[in-house]
N, C-alpha and C positions, 0 to 999 in steps of 0.2 A: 443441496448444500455441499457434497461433497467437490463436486465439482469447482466449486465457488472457494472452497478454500484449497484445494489443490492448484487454485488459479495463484493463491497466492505467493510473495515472493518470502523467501526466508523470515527476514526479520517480522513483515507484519505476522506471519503466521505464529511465530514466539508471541507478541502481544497478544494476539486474539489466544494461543491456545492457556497465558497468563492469564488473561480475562476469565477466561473458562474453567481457572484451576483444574488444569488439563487436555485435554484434547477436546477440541469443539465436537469434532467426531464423536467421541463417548455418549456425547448431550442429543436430547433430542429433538425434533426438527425449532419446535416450538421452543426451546432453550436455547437451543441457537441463536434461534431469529433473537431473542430479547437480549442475547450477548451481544448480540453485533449491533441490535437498537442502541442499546446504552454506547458502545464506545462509539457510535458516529452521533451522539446525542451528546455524547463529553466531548471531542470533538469539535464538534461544529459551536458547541460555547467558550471553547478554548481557541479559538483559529494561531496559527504561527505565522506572523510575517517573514516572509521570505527576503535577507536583503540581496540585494547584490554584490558580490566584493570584489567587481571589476578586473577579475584572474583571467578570464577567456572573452576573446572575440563574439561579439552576437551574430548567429551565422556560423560558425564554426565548422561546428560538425554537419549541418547541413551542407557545405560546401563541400567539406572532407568525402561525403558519402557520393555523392554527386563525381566528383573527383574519382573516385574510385573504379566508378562504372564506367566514365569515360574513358579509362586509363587502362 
């Protein structure tokens, strides 16, 4: 478990350690696992469409990185 949420990035980590009214860490294995069931359980009943708002190139940064190395 720990590992898994040291994976995480900033911000989800704030949700999950809200979820957990504090540190997932604190909880234990089994408390965990049912924190993290539920919010990919609210989640996946809630999904968010993603739109697009046509600001950047598709390919972009693929090219850019690609770019880089050649460069």
């Amino acid at each position: 478990m720990e590992m898994f949420y040291n994976g995480l990035n900033a911000h989800t980590r704030m949700v999950v350690d809200a979820s957990a009214n504090g540190t997932l860490l604190d909880k234990s294995y089994n408390e965990a696992y049912d924190i993290l069931e539920k919010i990919a359980n609210n989640d996946y009943q809630y999904p968010i469409t993603r739109v697009w708002t046509g600001n950047k190139a598709i390919g972009t940064i693929e090219l850019d990185a690609i770019a880089s190395l050649i460069g």
